[in-house]
Phi, psi and omega in degrees: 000106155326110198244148167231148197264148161203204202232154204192138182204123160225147220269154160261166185214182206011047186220167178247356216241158177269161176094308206275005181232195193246115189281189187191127178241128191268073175274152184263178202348072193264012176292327146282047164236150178272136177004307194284336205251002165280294190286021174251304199290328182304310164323301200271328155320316021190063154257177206298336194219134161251133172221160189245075185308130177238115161356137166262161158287318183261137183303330177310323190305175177247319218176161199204122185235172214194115178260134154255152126278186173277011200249328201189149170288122154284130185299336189213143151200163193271317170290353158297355180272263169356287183323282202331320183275342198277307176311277194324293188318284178320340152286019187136316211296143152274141191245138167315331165226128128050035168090059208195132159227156170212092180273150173273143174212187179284348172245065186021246204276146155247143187243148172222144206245141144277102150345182173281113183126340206075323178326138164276168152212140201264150174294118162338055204315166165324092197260144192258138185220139218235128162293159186261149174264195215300287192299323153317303148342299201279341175260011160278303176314311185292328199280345167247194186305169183277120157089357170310291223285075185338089177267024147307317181253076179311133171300172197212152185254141174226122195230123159229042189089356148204136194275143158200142166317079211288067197240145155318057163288176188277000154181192183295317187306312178296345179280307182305338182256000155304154180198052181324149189256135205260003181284308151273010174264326175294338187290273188308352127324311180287321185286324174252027164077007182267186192254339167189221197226136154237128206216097198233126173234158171306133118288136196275147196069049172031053155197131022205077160196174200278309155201156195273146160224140220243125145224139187240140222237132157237177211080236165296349197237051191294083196198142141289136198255164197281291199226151175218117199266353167265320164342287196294329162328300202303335196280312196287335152312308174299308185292330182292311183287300152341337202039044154265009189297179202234130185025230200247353209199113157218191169280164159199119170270128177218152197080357167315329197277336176249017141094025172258187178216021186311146178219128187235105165237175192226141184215157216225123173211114183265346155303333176303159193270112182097339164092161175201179200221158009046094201235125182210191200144149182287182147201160148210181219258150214240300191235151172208153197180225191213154218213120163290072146225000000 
């Protein structure tokens, strides 16, 4: 059997610390590989996430990725945005404009900009949002601690290309101390089409970080995920539809309850044409090499 050699990297991603973030494993000139053999290699990796650099189709692009879980494809997820540019740059690539990328994905173009600090950060895509009604509510409330959940900021299902269950608690601690019962969490997922629960309370003076956040996946993926960059997206688009955001900039820490440190930060620029939100964080490269099949 003929084997093909390719170039292969895998990243941490929303951390400066090697460990302390959400890895990604990245293969390159990935145009000849087929669907099955993409969700095969995503398989046998078995991080949360894989991705596949690809020609782009649109001249706009820079690059063109394909997101796996070990389960499915995704049209968009954010720390796979984030690794992904971070591998490319670091191999060589020049971006067509200046401190700038534009990836092709399964929710068409995304754009990401370098920041203050050097970090990148991807433009938000466009989230669809939908409030839980009553009964839903009371059976989210029975499915976490009693009196946890801040329904001042009614939950909300937020699909900005991956759905997710957005609720409010009353703070980090309480957030870090869920222990959703999960059998009925897996339910209101199906029911409102999401993929799990993201779940964020305040810190108090905002540190340190503004707020802490847990998301946790039922179904095919029955997991906590480390750092989740469609969550934050997803949070930060949800407090803006809400008018709760916090000024023009805040934080978010994730992965502490799985013994990580993920940083997130988020910056909301309404001068921009159409306005745009900013979901950005550092990564770096844990492993780099070649990659085989």
């Amino acid at each position: 059997m003929q084997l093909r050699t390719v170039r292969f990297k895998q990243v941490d991603v929303f951390t400066s610390v090697p460990f302390k973030g959400n890895p990604l494993a990245v293969v390159f000139d990935a145009d000849d590989l087929t669907t099955d053999a993409m969700q095969a290699i995503a398989r046998w990796t078995n991080l949360s996430e894989t991705t596949f650099l690809l020609r782009p189709t649109d001249p706009a692009a820079d690059y063109r990725v394909r997101i796996f879980t070990t389960a499915t494809e995704l049209p968009f997820a954010g720390h796979p945005t984030l690794g992904t540019a971070h591998a490319l740059l670091e191999s060589g690539y020049l971006p067509q404009r200046a401190g700038e990328l534009v990836q092709e994905c399964g929710v068409g173009l995304v754009q990401l900009v370098q920041r203050d600090g050097g970090a990148w950060a991807f433009a938000a895509p466009p989230a669809r949002i939908v409030p839980l009604d009553e009964a839903q509510q009371k059976r989210l409330a029975a499915a976490l601690s009693p009196g946890v959940i801040d329904f001042s900021a009614p939950p909300c299902a937020v699909n900005n290309g991956v759905p997710w269950l957005v609720v409010c608690v009353n703070s980090a601690s309480d957030c870090l101390a869920l222990t959703p019962e999960r059998t009925a969490m897996a339910a209101l997922a199906a029911e409102t089409g999401t993929h799990g629960i993201a779940a964020y309370g305040p810190h108090p003076g905002a540190a340190p970080a503004t707020f802490e956040l847990r998301c946790i996946l039922y179904g095919a993926e029955s997991i906590e995920d480390p750092v989740t960059g469609s969550a934050n997206a997803a949070l930060a688009c949800l407090l803006t539809e809400q008018g709760r955001r916090p000024d023009s900039a805040f934080t978010v820490r994730q992965g502490t309850a799985l013994g990580r440190d993920g940083r997130v930060s988020i910056a909301y620029d309404d001068a921009a044409a159409g306005a745009r939100t900013w979901v950005g964080g550092h990564a770096l490269t844990i492993v780099d090499g070649t990659f085989r099949y």
